[in-house]
PDB file with SEQRES, HELIX, SHEET and CRYST1 records, atoms N, CA, C and O in Angstrom:
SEQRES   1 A   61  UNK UNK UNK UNK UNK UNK UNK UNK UNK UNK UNK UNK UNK          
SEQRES   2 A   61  UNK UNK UNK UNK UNK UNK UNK UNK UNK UNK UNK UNK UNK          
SEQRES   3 A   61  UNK UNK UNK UNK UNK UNK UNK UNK UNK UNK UNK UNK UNK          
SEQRES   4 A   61  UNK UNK UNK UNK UNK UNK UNK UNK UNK UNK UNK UNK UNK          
SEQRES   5 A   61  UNK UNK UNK UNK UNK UNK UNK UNK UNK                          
HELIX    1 AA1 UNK A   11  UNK A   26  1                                  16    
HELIX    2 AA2 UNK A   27  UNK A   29  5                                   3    
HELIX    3 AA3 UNK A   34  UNK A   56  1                                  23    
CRYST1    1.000    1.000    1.000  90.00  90.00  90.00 P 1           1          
ATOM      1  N   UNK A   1      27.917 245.110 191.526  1.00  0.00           N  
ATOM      2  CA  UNK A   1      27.312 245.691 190.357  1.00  0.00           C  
ATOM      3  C   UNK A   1      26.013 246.377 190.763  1.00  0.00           C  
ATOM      4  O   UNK A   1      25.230 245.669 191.395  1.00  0.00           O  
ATOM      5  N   UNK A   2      25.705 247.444 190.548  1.00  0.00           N  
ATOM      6  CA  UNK A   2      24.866 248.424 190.711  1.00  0.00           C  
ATOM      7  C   UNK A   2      23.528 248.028 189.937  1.00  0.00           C  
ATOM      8  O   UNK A   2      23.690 247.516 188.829  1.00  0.00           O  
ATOM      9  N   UNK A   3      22.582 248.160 190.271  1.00  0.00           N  
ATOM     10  CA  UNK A   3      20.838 247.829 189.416  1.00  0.00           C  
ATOM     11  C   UNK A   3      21.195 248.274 187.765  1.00  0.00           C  
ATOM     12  O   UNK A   3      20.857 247.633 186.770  1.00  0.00           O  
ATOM     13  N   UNK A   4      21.862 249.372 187.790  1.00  0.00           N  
ATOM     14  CA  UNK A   4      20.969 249.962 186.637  1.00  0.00           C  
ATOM     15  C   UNK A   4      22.822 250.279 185.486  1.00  0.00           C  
ATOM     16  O   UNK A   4      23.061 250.970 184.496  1.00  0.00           O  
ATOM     17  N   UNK A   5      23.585 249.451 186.254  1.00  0.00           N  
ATOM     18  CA  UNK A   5      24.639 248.748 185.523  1.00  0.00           C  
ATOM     19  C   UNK A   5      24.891 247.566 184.832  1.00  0.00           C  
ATOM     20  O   UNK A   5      24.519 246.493 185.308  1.00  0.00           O  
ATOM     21  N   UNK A   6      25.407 247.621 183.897  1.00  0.00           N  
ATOM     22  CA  UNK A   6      25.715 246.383 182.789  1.00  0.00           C  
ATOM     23  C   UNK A   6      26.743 245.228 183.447  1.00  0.00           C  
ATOM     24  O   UNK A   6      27.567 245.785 184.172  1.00  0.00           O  
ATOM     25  N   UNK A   7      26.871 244.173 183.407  1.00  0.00           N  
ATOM     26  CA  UNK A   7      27.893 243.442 184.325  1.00  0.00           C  
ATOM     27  C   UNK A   7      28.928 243.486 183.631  1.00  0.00           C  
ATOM     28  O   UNK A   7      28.644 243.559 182.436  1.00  0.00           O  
ATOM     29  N   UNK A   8      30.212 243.472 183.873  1.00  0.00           N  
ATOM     30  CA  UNK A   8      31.493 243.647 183.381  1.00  0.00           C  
ATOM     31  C   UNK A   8      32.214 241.891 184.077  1.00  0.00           C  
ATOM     32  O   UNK A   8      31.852 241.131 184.975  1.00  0.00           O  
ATOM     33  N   UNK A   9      33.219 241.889 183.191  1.00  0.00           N  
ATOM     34  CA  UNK A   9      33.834 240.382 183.473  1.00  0.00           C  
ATOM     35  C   UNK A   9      34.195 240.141 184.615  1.00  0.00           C  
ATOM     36  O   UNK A   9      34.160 239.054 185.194  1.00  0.00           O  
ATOM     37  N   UNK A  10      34.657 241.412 185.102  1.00  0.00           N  
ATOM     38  CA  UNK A  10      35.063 241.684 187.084  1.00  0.00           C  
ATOM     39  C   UNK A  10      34.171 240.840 187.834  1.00  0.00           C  
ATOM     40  O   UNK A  10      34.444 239.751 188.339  1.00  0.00           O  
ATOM     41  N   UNK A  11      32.691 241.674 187.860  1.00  0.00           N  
ATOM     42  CA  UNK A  11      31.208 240.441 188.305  1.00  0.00           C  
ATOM     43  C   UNK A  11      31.469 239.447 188.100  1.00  0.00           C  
ATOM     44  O   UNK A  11      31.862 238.737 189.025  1.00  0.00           O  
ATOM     45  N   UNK A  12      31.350 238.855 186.546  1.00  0.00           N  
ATOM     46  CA  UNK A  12      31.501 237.365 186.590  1.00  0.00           C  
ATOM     47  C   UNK A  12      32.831 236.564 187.087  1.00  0.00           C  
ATOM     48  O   UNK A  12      33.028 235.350 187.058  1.00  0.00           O  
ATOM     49  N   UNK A  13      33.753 237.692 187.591  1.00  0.00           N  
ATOM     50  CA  UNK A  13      34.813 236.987 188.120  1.00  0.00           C  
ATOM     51  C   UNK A  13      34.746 236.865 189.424  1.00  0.00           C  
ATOM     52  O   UNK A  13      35.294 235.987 190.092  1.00  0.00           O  
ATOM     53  N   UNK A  14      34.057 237.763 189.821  1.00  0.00           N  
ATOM     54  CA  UNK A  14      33.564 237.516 191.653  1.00  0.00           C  
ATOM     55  C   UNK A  14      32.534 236.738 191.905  1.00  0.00           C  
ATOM     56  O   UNK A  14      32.399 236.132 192.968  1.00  0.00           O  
ATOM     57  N   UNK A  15      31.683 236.695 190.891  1.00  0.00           N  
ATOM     58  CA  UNK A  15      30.742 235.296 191.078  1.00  0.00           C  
ATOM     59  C   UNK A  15      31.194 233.956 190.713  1.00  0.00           C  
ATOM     60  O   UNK A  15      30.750 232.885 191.127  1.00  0.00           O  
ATOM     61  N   UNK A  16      32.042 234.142 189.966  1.00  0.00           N  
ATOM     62  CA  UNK A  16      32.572 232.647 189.696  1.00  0.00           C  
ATOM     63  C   UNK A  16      32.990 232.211 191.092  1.00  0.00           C  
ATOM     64  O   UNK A  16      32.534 231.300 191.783  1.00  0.00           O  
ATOM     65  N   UNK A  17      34.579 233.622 191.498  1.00  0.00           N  
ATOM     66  CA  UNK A  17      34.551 232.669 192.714  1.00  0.00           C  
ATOM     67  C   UNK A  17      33.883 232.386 193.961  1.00  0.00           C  
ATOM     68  O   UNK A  17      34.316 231.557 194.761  1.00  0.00           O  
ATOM     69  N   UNK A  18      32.559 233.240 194.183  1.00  0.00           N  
ATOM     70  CA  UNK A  18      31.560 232.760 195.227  1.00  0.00           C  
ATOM     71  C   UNK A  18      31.393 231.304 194.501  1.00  0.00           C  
ATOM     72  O   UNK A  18      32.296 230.487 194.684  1.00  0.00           O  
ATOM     73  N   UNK A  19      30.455 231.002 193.814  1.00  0.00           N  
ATOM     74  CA  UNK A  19      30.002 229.867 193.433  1.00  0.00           C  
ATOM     75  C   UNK A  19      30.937 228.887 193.727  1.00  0.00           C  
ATOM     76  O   UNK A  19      30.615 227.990 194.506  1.00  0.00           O  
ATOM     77  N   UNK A  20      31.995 228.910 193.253  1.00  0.00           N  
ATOM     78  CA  UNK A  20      33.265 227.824 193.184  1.00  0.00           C  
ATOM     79  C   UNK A  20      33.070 227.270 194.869  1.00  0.00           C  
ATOM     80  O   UNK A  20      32.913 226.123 195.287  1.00  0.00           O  
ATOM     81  N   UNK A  21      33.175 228.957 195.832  1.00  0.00           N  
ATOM     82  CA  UNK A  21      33.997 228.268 197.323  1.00  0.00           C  
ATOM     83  C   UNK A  21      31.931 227.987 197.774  1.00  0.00           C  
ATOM     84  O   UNK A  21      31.611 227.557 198.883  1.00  0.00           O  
ATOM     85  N   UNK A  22      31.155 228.238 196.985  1.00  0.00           N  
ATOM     86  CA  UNK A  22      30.054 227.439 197.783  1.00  0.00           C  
ATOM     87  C   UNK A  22      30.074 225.915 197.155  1.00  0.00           C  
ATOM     88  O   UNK A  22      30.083 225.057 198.038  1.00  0.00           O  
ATOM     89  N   UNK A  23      30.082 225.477 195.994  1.00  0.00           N  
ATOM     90  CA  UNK A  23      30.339 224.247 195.405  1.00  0.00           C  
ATOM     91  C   UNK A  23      31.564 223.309 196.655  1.00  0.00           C  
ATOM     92  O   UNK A  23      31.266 222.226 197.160  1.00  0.00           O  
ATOM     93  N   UNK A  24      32.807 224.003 196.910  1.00  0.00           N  
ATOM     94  CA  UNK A  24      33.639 223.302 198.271  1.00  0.00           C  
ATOM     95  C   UNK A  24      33.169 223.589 199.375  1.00  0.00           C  
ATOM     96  O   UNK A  24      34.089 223.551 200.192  1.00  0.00           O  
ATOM     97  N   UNK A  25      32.052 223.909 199.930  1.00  0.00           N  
ATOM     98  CA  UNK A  25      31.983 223.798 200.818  1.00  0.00           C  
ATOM     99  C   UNK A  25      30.644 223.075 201.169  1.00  0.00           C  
ATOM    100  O   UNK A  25      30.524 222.596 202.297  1.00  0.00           O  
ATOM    101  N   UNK A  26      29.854 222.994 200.458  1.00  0.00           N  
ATOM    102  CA  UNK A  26      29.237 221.803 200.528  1.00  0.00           C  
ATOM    103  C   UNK A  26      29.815 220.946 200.055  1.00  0.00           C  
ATOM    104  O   UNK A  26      29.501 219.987 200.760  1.00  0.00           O  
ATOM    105  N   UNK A  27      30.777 220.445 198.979  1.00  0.00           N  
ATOM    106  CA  UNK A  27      31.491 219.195 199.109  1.00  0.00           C  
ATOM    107  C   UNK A  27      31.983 218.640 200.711  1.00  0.00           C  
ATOM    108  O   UNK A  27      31.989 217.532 201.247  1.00  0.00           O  
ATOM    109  N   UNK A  28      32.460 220.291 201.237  1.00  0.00           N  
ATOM    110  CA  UNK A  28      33.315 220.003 202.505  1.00  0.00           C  
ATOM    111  C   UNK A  28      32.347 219.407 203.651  1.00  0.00           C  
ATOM    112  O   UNK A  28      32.750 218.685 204.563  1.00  0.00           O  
ATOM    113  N   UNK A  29      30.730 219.904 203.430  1.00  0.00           N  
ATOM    114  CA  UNK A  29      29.994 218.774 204.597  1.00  0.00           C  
ATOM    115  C   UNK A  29      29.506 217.443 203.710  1.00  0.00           C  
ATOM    116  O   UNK A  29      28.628 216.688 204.126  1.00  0.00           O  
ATOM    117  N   UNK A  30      30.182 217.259 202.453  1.00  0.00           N  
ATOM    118  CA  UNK A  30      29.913 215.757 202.491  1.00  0.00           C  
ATOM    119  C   UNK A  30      29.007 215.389 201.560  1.00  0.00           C  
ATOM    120  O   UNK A  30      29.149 214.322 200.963  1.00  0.00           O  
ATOM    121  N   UNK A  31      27.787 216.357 201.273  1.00  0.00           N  
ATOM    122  CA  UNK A  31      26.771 216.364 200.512  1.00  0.00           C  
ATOM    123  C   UNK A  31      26.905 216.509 198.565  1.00  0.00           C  
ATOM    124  O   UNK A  31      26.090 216.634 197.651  1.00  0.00           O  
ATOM    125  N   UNK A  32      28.161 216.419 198.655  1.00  0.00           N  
ATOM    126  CA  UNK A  32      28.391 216.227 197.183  1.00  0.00           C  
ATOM    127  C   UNK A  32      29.855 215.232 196.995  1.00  0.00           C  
ATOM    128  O   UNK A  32      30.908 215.500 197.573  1.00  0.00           O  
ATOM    129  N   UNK A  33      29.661 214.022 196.046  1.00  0.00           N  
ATOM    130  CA  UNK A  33      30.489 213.204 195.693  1.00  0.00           C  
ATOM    131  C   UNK A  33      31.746 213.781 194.991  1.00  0.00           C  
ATOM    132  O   UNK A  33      31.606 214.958 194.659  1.00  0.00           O  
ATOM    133  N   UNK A  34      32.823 213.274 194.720  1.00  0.00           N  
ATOM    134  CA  UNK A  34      34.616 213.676 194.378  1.00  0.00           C  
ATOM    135  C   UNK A  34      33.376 213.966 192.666  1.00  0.00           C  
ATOM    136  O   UNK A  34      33.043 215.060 192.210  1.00  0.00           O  
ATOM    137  N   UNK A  35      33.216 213.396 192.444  1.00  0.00           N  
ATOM    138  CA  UNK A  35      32.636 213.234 191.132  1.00  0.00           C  
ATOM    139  C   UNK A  35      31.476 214.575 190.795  1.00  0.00           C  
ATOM    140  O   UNK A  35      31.357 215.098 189.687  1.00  0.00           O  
ATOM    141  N   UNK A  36      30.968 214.822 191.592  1.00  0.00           N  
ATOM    142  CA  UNK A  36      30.069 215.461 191.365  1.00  0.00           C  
ATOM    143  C   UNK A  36      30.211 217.297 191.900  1.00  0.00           C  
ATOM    144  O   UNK A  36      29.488 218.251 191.608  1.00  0.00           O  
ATOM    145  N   UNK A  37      31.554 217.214 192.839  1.00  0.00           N  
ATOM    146  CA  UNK A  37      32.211 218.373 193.047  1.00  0.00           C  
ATOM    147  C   UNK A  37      32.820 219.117 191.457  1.00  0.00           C  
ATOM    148  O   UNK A  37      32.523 220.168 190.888  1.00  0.00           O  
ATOM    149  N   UNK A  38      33.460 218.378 191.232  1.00  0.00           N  
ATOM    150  CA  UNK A  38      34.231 218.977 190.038  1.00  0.00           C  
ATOM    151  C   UNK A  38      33.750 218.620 188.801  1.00  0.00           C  
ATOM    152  O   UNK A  38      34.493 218.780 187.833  1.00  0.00           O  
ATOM    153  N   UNK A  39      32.107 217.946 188.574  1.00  0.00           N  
ATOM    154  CA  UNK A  39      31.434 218.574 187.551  1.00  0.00           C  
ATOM    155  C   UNK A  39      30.812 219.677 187.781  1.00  0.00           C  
ATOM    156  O   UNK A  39      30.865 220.431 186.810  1.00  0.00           O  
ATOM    157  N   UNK A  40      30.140 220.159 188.824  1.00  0.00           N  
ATOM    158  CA  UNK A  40      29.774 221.728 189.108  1.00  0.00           C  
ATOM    159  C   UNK A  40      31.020 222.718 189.227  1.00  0.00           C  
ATOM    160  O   UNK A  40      30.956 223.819 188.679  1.00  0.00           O  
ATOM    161  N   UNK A  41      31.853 222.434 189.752  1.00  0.00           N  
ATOM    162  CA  UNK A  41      33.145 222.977 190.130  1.00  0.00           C  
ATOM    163  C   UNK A  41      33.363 223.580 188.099  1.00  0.00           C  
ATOM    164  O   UNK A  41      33.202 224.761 187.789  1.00  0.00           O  
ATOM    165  N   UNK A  42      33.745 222.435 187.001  1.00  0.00           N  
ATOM    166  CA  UNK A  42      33.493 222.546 185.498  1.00  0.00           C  
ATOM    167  C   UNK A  42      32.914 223.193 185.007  1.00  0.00           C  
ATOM    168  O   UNK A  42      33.353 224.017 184.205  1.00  0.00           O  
ATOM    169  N   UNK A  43      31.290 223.002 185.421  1.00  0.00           N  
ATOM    170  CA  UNK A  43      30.283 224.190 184.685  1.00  0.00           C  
ATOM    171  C   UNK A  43      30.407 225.570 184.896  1.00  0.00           C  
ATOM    172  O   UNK A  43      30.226 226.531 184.148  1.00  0.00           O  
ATOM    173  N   UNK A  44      30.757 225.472 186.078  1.00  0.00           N  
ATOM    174  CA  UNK A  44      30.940 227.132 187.084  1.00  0.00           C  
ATOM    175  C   UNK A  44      31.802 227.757 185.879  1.00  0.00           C  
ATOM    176  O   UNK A  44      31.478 228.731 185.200  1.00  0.00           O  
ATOM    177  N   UNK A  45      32.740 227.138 185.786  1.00  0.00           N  
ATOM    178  CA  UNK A  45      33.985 227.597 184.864  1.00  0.00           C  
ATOM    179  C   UNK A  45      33.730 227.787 183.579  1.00  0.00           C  
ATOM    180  O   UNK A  45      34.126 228.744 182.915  1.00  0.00           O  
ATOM    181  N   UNK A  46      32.912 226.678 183.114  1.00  0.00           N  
ATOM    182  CA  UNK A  46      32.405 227.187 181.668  1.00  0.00           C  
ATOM    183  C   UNK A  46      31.271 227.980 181.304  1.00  0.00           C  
ATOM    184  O   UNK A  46      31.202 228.342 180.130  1.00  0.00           O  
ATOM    185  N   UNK A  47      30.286 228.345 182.179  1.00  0.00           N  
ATOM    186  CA  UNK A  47      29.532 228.879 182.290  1.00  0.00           C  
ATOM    187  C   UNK A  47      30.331 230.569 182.209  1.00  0.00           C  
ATOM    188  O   UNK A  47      30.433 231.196 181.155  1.00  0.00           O  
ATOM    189  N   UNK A  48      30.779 231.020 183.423  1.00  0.00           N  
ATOM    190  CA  UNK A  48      31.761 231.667 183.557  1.00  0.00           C  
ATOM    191  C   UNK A  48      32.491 232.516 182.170  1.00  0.00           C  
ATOM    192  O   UNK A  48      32.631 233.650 181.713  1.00  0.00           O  
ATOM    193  N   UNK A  49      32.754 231.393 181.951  1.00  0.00           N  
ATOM    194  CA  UNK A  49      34.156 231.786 180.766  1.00  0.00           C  
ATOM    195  C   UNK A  49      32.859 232.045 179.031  1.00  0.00           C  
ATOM    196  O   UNK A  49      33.018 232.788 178.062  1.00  0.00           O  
ATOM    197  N   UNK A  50      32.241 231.514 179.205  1.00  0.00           N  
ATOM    198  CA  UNK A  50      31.148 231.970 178.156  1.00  0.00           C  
ATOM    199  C   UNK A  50      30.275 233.228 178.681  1.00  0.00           C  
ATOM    200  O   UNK A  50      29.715 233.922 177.832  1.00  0.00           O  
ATOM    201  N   UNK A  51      30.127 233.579 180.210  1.00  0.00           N  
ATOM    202  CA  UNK A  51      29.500 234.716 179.966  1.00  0.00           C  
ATOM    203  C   UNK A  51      30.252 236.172 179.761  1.00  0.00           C  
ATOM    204  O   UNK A  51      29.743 237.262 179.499  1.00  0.00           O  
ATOM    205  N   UNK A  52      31.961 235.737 180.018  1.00  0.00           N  
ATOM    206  CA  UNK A  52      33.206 236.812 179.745  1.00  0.00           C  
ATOM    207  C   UNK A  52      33.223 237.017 178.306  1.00  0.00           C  
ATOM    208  O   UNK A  52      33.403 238.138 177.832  1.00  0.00           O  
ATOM    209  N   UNK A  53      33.022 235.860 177.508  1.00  0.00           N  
ATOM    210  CA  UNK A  53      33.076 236.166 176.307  1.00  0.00           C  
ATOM    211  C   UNK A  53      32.137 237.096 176.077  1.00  0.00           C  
ATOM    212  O   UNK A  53      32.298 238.283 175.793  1.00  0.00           O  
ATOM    213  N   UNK A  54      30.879 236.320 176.255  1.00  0.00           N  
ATOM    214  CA  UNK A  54      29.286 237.865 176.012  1.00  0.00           C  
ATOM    215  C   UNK A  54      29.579 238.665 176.010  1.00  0.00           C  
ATOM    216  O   UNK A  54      29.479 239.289 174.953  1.00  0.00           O  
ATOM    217  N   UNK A  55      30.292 239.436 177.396  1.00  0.00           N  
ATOM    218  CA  UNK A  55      30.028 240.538 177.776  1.00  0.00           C  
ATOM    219  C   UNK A  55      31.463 241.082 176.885  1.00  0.00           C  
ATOM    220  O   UNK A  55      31.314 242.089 176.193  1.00  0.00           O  
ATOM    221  N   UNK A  56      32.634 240.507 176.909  1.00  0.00           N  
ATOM    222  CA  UNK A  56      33.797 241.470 175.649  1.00  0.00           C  
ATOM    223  C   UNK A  56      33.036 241.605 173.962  1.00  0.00           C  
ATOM    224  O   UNK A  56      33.319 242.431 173.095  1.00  0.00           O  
ATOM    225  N   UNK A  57      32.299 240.802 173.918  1.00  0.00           N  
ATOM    226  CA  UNK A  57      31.541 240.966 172.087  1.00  0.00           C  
ATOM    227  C   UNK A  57      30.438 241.819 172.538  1.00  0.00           C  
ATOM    228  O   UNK A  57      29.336 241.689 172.005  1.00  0.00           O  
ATOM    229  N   UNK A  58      30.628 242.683 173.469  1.00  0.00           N  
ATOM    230  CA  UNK A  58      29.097 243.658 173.319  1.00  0.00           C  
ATOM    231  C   UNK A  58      30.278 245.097 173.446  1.00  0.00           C  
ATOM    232  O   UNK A  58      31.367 244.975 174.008  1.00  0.00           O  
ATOM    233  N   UNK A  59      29.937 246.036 172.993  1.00  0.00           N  
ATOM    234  CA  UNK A  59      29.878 247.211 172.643  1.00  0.00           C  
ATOM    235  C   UNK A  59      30.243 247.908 173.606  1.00  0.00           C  
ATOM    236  O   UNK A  59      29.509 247.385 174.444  1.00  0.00           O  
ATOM    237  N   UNK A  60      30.965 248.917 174.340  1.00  0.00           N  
ATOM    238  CA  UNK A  60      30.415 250.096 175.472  1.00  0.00           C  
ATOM    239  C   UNK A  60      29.658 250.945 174.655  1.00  0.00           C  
ATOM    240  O   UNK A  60      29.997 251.473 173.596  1.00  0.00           O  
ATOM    241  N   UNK A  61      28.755 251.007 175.169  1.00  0.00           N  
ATOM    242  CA  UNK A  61      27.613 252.302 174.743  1.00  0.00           C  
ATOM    243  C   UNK A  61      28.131 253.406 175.190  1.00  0.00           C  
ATOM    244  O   UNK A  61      27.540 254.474 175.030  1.00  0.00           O  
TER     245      UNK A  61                                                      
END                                                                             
């Protein structure tokens, strides 16, 4: 996404999945519990899925 561009759901779909494979891969050295992987692993997703909504209830200008 470009500076002086609006983010489109695409972005939040390529950031979701950065975030996701950084969330496993620090699980993968150990530093996060079964438990505590897939509550961040959760938010990512709901976070995510609420900022797709935002961005379809806004307008193209």
């Amino acid at each position: 996404m470009e500076a002086n561009q609006n983010p489109t759901t695409d972005d939040v779909t390529d950031l979701e999945h950065d975030l996701l494979a950084l969330v496993e891969d620090v699980a993968a050295s150990g530093a996060l519990t079964e438990d505590d992987r897939h509550t961040m692993s959760f938010r990512t997703e709901v976070l995510c899925a609420e900022l797709r909504g935002c961005i379809d209830g806004v307008p193209e200008v």
